[in-house]
Each structure stands twice: as C-alpha cells, then as structure tokens.
C-alpha positions in Angstrom: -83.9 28.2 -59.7 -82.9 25.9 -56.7 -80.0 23.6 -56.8 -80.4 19.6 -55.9 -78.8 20.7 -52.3 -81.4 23.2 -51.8 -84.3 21.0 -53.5 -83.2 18.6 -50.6 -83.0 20.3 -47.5 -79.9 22.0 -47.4 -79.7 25.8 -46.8 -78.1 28.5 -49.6 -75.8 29.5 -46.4 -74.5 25.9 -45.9 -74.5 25.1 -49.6 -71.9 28.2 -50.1 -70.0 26.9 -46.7 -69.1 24.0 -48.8 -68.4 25.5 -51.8 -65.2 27.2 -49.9 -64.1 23.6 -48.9 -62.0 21.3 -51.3 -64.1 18.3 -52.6 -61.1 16.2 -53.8 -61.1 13.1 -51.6 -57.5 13.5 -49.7 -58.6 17.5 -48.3 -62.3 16.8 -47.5 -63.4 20.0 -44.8 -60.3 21.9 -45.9 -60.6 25.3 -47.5 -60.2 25.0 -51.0 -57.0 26.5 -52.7 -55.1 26.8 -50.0 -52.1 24.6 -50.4 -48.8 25.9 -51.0 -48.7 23.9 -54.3 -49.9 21.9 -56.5 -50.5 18.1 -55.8 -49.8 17.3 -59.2 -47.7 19.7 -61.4 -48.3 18.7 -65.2 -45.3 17.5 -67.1 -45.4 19.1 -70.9 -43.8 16.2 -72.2 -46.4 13.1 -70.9 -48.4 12.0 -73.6 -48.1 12.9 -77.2 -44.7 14.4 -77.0 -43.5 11.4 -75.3 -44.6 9.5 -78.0 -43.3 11.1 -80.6 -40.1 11.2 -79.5 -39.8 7.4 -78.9 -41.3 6.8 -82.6 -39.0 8.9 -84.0 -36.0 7.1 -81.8 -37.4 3.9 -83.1 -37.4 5.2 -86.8 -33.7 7.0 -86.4 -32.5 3.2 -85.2 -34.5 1.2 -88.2 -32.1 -0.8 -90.7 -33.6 1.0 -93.5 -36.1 3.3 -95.0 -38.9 1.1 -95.5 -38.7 0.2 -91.6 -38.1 4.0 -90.7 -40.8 5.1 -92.4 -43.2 1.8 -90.6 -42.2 2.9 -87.4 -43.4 6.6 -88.2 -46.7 5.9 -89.9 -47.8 3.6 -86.9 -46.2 6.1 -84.1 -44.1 3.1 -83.0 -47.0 0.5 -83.0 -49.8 3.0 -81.9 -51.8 3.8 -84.6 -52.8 2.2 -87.9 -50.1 2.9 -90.6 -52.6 4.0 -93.2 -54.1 7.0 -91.2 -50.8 8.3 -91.2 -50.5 7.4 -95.2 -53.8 9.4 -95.4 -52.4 12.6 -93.6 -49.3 12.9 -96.3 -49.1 15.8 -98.7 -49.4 15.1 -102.3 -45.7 15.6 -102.5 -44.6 13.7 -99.7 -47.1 11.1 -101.2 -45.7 10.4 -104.3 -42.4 10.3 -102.7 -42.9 7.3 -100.4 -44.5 5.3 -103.2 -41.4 5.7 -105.6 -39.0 5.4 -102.8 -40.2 2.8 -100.6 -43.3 1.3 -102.5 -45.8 2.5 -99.8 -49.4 3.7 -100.9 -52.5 3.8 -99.7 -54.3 3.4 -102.8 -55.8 0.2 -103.6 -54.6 0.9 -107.1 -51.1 1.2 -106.5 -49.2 -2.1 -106.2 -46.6 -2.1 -103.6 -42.9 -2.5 -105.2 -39.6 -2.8 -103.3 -37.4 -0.5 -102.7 -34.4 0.6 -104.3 -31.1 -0.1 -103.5 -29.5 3.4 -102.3 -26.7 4.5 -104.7 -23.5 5.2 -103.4 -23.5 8.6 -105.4 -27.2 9.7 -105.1 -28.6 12.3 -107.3 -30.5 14.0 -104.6 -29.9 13.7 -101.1 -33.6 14.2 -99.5 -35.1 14.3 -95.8 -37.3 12.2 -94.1 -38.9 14.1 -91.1 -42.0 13.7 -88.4 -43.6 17.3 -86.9 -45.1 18.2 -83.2 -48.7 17.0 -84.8 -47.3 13.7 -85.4 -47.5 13.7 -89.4 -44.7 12.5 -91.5 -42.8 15.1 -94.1 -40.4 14.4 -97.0 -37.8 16.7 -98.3 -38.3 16.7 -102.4 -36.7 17.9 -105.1 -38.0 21.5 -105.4 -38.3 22.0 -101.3 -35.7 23.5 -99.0 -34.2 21.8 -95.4 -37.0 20.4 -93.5 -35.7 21.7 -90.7 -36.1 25.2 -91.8 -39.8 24.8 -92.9 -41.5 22.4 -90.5 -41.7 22.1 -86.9 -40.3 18.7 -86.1 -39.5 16.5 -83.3 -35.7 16.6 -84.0 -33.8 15.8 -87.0 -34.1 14.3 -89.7 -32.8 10.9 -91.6 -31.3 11.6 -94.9 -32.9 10.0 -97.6 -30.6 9.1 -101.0 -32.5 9.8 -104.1 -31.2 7.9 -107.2 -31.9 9.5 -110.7 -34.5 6.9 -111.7 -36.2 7.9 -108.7 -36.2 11.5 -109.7 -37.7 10.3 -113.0 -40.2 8.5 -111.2 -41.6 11.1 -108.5 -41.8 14.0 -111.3 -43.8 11.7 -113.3 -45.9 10.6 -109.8 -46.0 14.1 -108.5 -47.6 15.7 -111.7 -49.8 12.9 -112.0 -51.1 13.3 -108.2 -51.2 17.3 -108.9 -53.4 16.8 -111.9 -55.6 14.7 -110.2 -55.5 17.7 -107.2 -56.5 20.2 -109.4 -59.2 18.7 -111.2 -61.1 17.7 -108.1 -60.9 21.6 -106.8 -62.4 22.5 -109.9 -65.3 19.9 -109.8 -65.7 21.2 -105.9 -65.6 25.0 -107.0 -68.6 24.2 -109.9 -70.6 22.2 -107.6 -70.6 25.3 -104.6 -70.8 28.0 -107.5 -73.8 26.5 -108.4 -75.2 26.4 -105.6 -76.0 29.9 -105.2 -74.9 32.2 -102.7 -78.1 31.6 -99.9 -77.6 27.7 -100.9 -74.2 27.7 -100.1 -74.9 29.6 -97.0 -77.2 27.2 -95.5 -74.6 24.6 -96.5 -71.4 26.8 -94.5 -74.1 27.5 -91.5 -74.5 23.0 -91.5 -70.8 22.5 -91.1 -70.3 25.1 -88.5 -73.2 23.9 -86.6 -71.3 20.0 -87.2 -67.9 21.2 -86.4 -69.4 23.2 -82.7 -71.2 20.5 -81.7 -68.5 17.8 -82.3 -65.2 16.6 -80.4 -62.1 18.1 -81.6 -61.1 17.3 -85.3 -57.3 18.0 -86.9 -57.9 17.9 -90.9 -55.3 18.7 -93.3 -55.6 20.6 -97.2 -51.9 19.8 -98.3 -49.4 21.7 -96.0 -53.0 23.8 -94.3 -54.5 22.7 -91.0 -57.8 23.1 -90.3 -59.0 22.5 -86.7 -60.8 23.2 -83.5 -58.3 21.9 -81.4 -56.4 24.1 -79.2 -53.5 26.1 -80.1 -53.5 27.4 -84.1 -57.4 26.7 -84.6 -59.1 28.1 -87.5 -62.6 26.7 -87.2 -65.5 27.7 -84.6 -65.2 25.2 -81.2 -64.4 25.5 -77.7 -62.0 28.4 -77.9 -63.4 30.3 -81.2 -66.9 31.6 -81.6 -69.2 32.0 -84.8 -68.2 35.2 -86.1 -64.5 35.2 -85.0 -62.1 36.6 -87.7 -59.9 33.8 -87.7 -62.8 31.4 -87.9 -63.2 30.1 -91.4 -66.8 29.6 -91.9 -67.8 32.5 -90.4 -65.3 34.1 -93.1 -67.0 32.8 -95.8 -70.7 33.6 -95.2 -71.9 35.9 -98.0 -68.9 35.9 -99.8 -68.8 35.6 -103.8 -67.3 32.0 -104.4 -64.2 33.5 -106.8 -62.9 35.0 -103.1 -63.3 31.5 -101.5 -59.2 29.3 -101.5 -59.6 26.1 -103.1 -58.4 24.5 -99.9 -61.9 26.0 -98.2 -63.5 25.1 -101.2 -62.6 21.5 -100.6 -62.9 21.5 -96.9 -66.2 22.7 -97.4 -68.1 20.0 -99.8 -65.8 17.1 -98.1 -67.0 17.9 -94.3 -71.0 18.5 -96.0 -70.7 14.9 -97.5 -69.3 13.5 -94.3 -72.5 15.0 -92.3 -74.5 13.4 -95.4 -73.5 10.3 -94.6 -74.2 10.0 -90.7 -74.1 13.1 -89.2 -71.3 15.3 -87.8 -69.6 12.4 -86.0 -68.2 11.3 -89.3 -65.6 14.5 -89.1 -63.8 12.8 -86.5 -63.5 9.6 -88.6 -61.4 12.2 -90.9 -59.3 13.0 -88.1 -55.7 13.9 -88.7 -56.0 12.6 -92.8 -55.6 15.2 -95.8 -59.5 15.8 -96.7 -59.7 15.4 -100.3 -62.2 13.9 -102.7 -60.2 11.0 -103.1 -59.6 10.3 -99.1 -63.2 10.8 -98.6 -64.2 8.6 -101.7 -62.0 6.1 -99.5 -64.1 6.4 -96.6 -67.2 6.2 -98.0 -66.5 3.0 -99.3 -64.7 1.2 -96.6 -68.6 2.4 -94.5 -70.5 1.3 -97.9 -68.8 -2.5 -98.1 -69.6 -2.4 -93.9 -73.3 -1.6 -94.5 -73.5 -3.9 -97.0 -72.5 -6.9 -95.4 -75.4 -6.4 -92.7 -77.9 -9.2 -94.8 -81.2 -8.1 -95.8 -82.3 -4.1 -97.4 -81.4 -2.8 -100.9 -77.4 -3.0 -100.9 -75.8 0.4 -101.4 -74.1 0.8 -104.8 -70.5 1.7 -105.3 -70.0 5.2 -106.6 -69.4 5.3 -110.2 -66.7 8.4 -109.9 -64.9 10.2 -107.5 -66.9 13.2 -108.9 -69.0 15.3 -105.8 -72.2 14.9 -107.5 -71.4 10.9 -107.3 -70.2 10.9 -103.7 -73.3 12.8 -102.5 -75.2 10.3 -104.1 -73.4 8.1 -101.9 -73.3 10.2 -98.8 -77.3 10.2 -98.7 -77.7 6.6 -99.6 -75.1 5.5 -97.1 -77.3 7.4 -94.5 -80.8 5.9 -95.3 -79.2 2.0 -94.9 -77.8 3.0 -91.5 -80.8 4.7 -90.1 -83.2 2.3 -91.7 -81.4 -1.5 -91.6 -78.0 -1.1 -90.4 -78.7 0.3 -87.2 -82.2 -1.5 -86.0 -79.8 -4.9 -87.1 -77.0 -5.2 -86.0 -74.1 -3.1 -83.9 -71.8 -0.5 -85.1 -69.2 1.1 -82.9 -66.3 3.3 -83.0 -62.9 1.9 -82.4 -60.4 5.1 -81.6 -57.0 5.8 -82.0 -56.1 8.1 -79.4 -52.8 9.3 -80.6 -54.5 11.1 -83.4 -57.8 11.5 -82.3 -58.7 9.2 -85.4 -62.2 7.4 -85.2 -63.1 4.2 -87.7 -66.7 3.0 -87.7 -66.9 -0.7 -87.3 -69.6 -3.4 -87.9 -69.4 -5.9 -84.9 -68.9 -9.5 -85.2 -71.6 -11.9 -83.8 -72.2 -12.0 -80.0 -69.4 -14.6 -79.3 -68.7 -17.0 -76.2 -66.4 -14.5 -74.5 -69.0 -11.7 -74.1 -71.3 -14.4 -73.3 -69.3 -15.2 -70.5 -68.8 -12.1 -69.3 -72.4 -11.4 -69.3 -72.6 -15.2 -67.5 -70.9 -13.8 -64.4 -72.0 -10.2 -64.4 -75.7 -11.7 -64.3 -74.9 -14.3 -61.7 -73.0 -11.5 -59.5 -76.0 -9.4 -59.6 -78.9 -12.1 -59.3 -76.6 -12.9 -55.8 -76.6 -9.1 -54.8 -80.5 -7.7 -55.9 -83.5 -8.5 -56.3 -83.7 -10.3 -59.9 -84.0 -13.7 -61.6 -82.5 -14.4 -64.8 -79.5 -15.9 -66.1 -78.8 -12.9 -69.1 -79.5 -9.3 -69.1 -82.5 -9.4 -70.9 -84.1 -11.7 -68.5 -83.0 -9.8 -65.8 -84.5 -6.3 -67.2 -87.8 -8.4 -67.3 -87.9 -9.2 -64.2 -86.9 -6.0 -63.6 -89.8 -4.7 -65.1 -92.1 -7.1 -63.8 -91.1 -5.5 -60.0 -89.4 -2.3 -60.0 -91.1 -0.7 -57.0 -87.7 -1.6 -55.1 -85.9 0.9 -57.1 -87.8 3.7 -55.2 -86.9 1.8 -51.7 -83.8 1.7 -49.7 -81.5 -1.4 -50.3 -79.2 -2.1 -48.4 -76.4 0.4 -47.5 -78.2 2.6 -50.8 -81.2 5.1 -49.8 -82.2 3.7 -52.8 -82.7 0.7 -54.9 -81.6 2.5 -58.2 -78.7 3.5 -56.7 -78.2 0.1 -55.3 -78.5 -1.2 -59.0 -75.9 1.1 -60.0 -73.4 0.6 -57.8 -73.5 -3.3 -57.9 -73.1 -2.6 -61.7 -70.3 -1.0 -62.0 -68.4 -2.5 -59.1 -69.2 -6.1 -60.4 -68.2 -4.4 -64.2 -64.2 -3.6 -62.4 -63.8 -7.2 -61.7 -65.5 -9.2 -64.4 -64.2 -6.9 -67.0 -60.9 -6.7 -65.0 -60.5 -2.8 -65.8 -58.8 -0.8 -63.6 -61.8 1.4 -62.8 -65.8 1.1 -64.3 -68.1 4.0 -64.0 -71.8 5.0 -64.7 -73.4 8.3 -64.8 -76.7 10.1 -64.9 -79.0 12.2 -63.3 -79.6 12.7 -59.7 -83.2 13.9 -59.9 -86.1 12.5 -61.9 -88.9 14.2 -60.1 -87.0 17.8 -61.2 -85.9 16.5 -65.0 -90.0 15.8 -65.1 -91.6 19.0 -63.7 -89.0 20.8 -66.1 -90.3 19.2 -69.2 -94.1 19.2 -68.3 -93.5 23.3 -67.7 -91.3 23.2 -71.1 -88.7 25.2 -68.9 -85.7 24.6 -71.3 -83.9 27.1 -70.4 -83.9 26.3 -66.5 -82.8 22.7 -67.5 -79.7 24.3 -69.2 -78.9 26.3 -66.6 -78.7 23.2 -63.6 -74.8 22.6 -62.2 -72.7 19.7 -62.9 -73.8 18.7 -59.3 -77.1 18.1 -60.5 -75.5 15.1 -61.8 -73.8 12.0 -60.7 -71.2 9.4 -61.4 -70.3 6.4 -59.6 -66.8 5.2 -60.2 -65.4 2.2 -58.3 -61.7 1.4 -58.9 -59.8 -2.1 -58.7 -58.1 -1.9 -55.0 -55.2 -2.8 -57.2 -55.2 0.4 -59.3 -53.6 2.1 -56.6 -50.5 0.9 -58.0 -50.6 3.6 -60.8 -50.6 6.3 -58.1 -47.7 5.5 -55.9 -50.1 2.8 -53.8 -51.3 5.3 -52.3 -55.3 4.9 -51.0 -56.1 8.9 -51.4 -54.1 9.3 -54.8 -56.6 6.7 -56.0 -59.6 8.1 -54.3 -58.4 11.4 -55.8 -58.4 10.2 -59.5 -61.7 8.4 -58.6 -63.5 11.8 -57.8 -61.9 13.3 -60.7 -63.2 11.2 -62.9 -66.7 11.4 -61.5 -66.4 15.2 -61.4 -65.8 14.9 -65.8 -68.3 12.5 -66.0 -71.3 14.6 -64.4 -69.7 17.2 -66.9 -70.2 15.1 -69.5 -73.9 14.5 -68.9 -74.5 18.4 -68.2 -72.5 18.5 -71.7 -75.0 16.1 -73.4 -78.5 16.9 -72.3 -78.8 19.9 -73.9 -79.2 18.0 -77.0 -82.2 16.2 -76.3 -84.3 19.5 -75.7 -86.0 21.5 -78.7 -83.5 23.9 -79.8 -85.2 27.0 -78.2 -82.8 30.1 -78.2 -80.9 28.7 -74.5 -80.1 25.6 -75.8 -78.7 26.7 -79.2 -76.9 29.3 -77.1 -75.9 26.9 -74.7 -72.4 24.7 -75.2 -73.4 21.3 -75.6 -72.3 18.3 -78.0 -74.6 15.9 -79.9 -74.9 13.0 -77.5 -73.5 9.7 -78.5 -75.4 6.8 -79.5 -73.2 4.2 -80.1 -69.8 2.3 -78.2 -66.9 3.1 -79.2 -63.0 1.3 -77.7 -60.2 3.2 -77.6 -56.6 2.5 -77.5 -53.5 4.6 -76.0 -56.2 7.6 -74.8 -53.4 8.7 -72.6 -51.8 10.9 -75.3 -53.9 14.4 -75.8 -57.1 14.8 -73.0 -55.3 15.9 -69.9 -57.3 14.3 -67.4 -56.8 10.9 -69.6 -53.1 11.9 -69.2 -52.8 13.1 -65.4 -55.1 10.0 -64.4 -53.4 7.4 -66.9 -56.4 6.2 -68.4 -54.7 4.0 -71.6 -57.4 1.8 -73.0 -61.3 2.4 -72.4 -65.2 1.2 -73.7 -67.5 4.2 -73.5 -70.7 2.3 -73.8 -73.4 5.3 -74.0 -77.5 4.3 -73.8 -80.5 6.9 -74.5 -83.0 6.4 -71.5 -86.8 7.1 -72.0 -88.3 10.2 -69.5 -92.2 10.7 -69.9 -92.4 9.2 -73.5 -89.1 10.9 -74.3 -85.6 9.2 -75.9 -82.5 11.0 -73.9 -79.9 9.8 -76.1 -76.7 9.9 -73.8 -78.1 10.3 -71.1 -76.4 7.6 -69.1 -73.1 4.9 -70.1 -71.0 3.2 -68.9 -67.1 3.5 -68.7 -64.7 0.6 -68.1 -60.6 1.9 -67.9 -57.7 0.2 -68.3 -54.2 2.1 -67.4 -51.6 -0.5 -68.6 -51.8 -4.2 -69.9 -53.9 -5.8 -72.7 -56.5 -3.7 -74.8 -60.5 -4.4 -74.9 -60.9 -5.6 -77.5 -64.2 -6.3 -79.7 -66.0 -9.2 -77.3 -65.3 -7.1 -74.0 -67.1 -4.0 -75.8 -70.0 -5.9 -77.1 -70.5 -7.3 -73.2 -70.3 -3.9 -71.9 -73.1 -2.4 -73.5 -75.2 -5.1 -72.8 -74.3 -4.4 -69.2 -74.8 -0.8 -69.9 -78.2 -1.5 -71.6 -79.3 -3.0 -68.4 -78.4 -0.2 -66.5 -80.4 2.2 -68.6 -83.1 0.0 -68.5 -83.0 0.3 -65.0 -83.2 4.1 -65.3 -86.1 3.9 -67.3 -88.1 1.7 -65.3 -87.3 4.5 -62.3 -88.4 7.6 -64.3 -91.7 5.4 -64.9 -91.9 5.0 -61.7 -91.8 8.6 -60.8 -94.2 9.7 -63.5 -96.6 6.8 -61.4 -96.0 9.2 -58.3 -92.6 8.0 -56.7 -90.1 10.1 -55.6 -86.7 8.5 -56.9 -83.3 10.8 -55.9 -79.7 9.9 -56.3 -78.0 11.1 -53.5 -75.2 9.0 -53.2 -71.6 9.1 -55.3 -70.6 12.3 -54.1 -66.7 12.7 -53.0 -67.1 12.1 -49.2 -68.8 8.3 -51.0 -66.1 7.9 -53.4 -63.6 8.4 -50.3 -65.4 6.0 -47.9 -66.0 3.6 -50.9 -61.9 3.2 -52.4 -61.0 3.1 -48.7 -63.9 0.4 -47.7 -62.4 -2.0 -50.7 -58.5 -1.3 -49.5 -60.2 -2.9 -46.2 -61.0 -5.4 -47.8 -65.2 -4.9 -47.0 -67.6 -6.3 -49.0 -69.3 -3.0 -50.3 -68.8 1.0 -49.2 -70.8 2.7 -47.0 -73.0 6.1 -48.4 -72.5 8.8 -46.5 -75.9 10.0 -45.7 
C-alpha cells in the first residue's frame, strides 16, 4: 500500500526524512522531540476542575439553600439545572423536593422552602463530587465527606422534624417505584431467552464502542467509557475485558445478572430503538431509569410531533418497558420517515457533562439569511459562481464544475480554492475565532479502492491521507499570548484532529467486512450539533481554548455512494457570546455547499479527472496565519 506522498512523487526515503522533523508550525525542519521541554505543560486543574470549584464557591456564598443548590445544578450558569436534577440518587432526590421544593417531575409541584429551625432535628450535608453530581447527606447515611469524593466541604443543611416526616414518606415512595421498575426490567430480559438476550447485550456493546464517551449513573453506580474507573467496552477497554460489563454478562443465567445491569441494559436497548446509539449520549451524566428515559422519550415524541404532516406518535400509556419500546420503535420510524426528510434536528451540547439534547429547529429566520447574504456575495466576488443563496450557487456549480479540477488562483486546484474561500469567509461572517473544513485528499485513490472492494486497504490509509483547512481570525492570537506561531501552532493542531476525525469516520461507510469491524471507528454524524463551554473535558478543546463551536457534518456522494461524515464544517469561538440557533442553521447551509462541491469533484473524477488536495498541510497553515497577520489578501500554498 502506498501513502498519498508516495502516490505523488515523493520517495519512501524522503517521506521517512520528514517523519524525523517536527510538523508543528513554530519548529518546521527541526528534528522532532528534541526540545528540552514541553511547549505547553498541561495544568490538571484547567477545565472541569476549575469549574467545579468556582460552582461550588458560588454555592458556599448563596444566601440560602434553594440558591446553593441553583448554583450546583447549573455548575454556576453552565449547564441546564434539570440534567443535574436527573443525575440525583433516589435519596438525594426526595431530599431536595422536601427541603427546597425542587423536582424534576412534571408531577411534582414546586413548594417553598422551609424556614430552618433554630434547633433542627437532623443536621444534614449538602455536597458536589469530582464528576460534578450533587449529593445529600440523609437521615440513615454517614458524613459525606467520608463516603464521596468531593470538591471540598460541605454546607450543612438543618433538617426540621416535619421534614423528616416528609422525606421517609418521599423516600419510600421513590424506592417502591425503584423496585418495581427492576422487576418489570428483569421479566421482560428473562423472557427473552438467553440467545435473545444475547443478541440484545452484543447491540449495546456494539452502540456503546462505536459512540463518544457516555457517563450514566444506577443510584450511587457509574457506568461509563470514559477514562479513569470505566466499566463498559470503549477506547481503553476491549470486548471481553473482565471489568467490562457486557462482556460479563454474555451467557449468563439472568438470576446472576444486578438489577442495576438489568436496568442499564433495557434503558440503553430502548435508547438505540429510538434513533440509534447516539441517543446514549443524550443520557449523559443522568441516573438511567425507566422513569428518566420515559422523560426523554417524550420530550423527542412532543418534538416529532410538532413537524406537521405523518401519523403523530402516541404518548406511552405506562412507564412499563413493553410501553416504552413501543415508543422507542415508533419514535424511530417518524424520524427516519417525516422528521428527518422535513425539517432540521440538531444537537445542542453541554460540554460540562458531556450531556446532548436533540432539538427541532425553528424556521430559517433573517439572521441566517443574512449570514448566508454575505457568505454568498463573498464567494460570487472570489470564484467562479452566480447566485445570490447557496442553492443557486451549487447550481451553477453544477452547471460548470470542470474548474474544480483546474488551478485557481494561488490553489493547484479549484476544489481547494472552494474550500479555502469557504472557511476563511465562514471566520469573518460568522465572527468565530477559527472555521475549518475537512475531507479527503485523494478522490482518484478513495475510487480505485472501492471499484477493487479493497476495504481493508481503505482502513489501513494514515491520517495524512486526509486534510483540514483551518483559517483563524488574525485576532485569535490574543488567546495565545499574541503570539503569530502560538496561533499557527493551535491552527495545525486542530487540522492534525480533524484529519483524525475523518480517518475515525470513514470506516463506517464501508460494508462491515472483518477490517472494518476490527477497525476503531465511530458511527459518523449526520446532523449539527452547538456546543457550549467545550473547554471543560477534551484536552485539545482545553489546551487550545475552544469554548463554544457548530460542528456542521455533510454525507458526500462517491460513485453512487452516501459517505455520511465524510466532510463538515467547524466554526470556534474561545470567549464571548455563544452560537446560537440562527448561526447553526447558516452554517450547514454553508457546509452543504461545500459538500456539494465535493460531490460535484468526485463526479468529476469518475468522468476521468484527476482531482488531489494537496494543500493545508503545516508548512500552509504556517504561511497562511502568517500571510493574514500581514495583512494579505489570501495565503500562499506551499507547492
């Protein structure tokens, strides 16, 4: 197998030569790995820990509980308040309600809450641990301090004996309600059948691999894939692990099986049900229980609904599983068959927790229409096309793509030309910080590889077989000491993850021959999501500041083929004002005109041309951050 150096003319001997040499912007020709330190030594407290402890500062400093407890279940103004309401224990659940009137159970009304008695009749604990999840010292528990990890102390909390009254009462109902919905989950996997159940526990662990990292909690047990403590199969354990839960429970008799993996189990199949395994994440960091997946299923079932038109989904009868599956499948068939082909979901995501919420956009309004108004006029000024929207601009497009195959301009080619004026014009209409777009560098290879079927060759190409051209604001620099090369540093680093991310994704467009099941990939992403306060978990969001974001991904077709993910677009934001709805529904227009370019190229090449992105390597991304702190009108590739 030949690399895309070697496909174009480089030798093996040079292409090594290079490989010895650093490729971050600031040390181009020097030998890789050889500076006495680090440029950038992590600090363990950026991000989430930070964040904590200023929430839990903000909640030590509250005039009372109700505002203590507010300031912890939004992480200071970070996340929505009934995520963290969803992540309680049952315990720690009916506490709040009694003490401070909080629920978040449509049936429970809010009341106020109670005076604090000068004598209380239990003095309790109000707490917030390392994962960000709020505990409450009751009755029957010891000092929070000796059973949970926290972020520091706690607040004591007065208990007056009408509240005691009032949680037993609360508690036992909550614990009844518990126990009867482990039982209906038990039944419904017992009867099953063992190979049923199987198939069922081989789903989920198929879901779980091929999804982002998930946090779920089963009372006071976590369940997750996410670094330190994990349990279930992902990045760092394999099927068949012994600490990896699924695996654990292949073949085995269901009067072995915990009810907490007996609930975890039915709750994550019913998520899948209902729209694949990117539902898990929009469970992120809640307690998964009948009840907490009941409430998601509805919140998605009045959202599909309101698209007009198709046979409305009915509300589930019960919280029972047989119910909810009902649901599950029914809430599936209206998004694959009406929702989706009518109107635009996306995913708006909470980066603190890692906490995803399907939404149903609003119509296309007159701010993303004027964003699109000057992203069409900068490009109509800049290439080849007519048309004042994107659609009329793909058709003419369409109408004359040879150009993409030609040099333009500074570009070798007019595909990359396209690109480029994207995603730089995308940085200043958008006013992000930085804009990117990824994809492929060679059509001609993607082509041979799937007329030969050679799967497992595709599988096997480098990271560098891919590109991603990311242009930063000249004024981003600010966020790296103004420093020209720090920025062209976090440029290339950037690009570097993104041509990871499409070698991540295209494995899931192939037929799952043996190298591609064997091969780590996710399932690639078919919708845009927004995401606010991303700097919290994903080092490279935290070592390059990346605060707010659109990921706007688009499938592209290849010889009568749909690659979904196999391109998007990516506008940051470090610091300021969020995107908000209106900026994301702009973006993947402008993303959907980007892909559209793409396709119009790979036709192209099946006609007989031979299209190749060579540009957006680091010695570009250098010349191109230090071109715009010149002040020049566009960078120079390096040829």
């Amino acid at each position: 197998m030949t690399s895309f150096a070697e496909r174009n003319g480089t030798s093996r001997r040079a292409i090594n030569a290079k490989k010895r040499q650093s490729r971050r912007p600031s040390r181009l020709g020097a030998v890789a790995g050889a500076t006495p330190k680090p440029d950038r030594l992590k600090d363990e407290e950026a991000g989430f820990p930070t964040l904590l402890k200023r929430a839990w500062e903000t909640a030590v400093e509250a005039p009372d509980l109700r505002t203590a407890v507010t300031a912890l279940l939004t992480l200071d103004g970070h996340v929505p308040a009934d995520v963290q309401l969803r992540a309680l224990r049952t315990a720690d659940e009916a506490a709040l309600k009694v003490l401070c009137g909080i629920s978040w159970r449509e049936e429970d009304l809010a009341a106020p809450a109670r005076d604090t008695l000068e004598r209380p009749a239990f003095l309790g604990e109000l707490g917030l641990t390392s994962t960000g999840r709020i505990v409450i010292r009751v009755p029957s528990q010891g000092s929070l301090a000796d059973e949970e990890n926290l972020v520091d102390g706690v607040i004591e909390v007065p208990w007056s004996a009408q509240d005691l009254l009032d949680y037993e009462s609360e508690v036992n109902r909550a614990a009844a309600r518990y126990a009867d919905q482990v039982v209906d989950c038990r039944q419904w996997l017992a009867a099953l059948g063992t190979q049923a159940r199987d198939e069922l526990l081989e789903t989920v662990r198929e879901s779980a691999l091929r999804t982002a990292p998930f946090v779920l909690h089963q009372e006071g047990k976590l369940y997750t894939n996410f670094r330190e403590g994990n349990n279930l199969i992902g990045k760092t354990l394999w099927a068949g692990h012994p600490s990896e839960t699924f695996s654990s429970l292949l073949g085995v008799e269901m009067e072995r099986w915990s009810d907490h993996d007996a609930m975890l189990v039915v709750c994550l199949t019913l998520l899948v049900r209902s729209a694949g395994a990117g539902r898990i994440e929009e469970a992120n960091g809640t307690q998964l229980t009948l009840d907490h997946l009941a409430f998601m299923l509805e919140r998605t079932r009045r959202n599909y609904n309101a698209v007009p038109g198709g046979e409305p989904v009915p509300a589930a009868p019960t919280h029972r599983v047989e119910a909810l599956n009902t649901l599950a499948v029914a809430l599936r068939e209206r998004r694959v068959g009406h929702v989706l082909p009518n109107a635009q979901l996306y995913r708006e995501i909470h980066g603190a927790l890692m906490h995803k919420i399907e939404r149903l956009a609003g119509p296309y309004g007159e701010a993303s229409k004027q964003r699109e108004a000057d992203m069409t006029a900068r490009l109509r000024d800049r290439l080849p096309l007519t048309g004042a929207t994107f659609e009329e601009l793909s058709a003419s497009l369409t109408a004359s793509p040879g150009w993409l195959a030609r040099p333009h301009g500074d570009f070798g080619t007019g595909l990359e030309a396209l690109v480029y004026e994207t995603v730089s014009g995308a940085t200043d209409v958008f006013q992000a910080d930085f804009a990117m777009s990824r994809g492929m560098r060679s059509l001609p290879e993607l082509m041979r590889a799937l007329r030969e079927q050679s799967y497992a060759e595709i599988t096997k190409w480098d990271i560098t077989d891919f590109f991603c051209c990311v242009v930063p604001a000249p004024s981003a620099k600010r966020h790296y000491e103004d420093s020209v090369l720090q920025l062209a540093d976090n440029a290339w680093a950037m690009s570097s993850r993104m041509q990871y991310n499409s070698w991540h994704f295209i494995a899931g467009n192939l037929p799952k021959v043996p190298a591609v099941v064997e091969r780590d990939h996710f399932i690639p992403p078919t919708i845009p999501d927004v995401a606010f306060y991303s700097d919290q978990h994903h080092h490279g969001h935290v070592a390059s500041k990346v605060r707010f974001s659109i990921r706007s991904p688009q499938s592209v077709e290849v010889m009568g083929q749909k690659f979904n993910g196999f391109m998007d677009l990516r506008l940051l934001r470090c610091d300021g004002t969020p995107f908000n709805e209106s900026d994301l529904l702009a973006a993947h227009r402008t993303s959907g005109f980007i892909a559209s370019a793409m396709s119009a190229a790979a036709a192209l090449v099946a006609a007989g041309e031979d299209i190749e992105v060579t540009a957006f390597d680091s010695e570009w991304h250098l010349k191109s951050v230090q071109a715009a702190a010149a002040g020049a009108k566009q960078p120079h590739p390096v040829s």
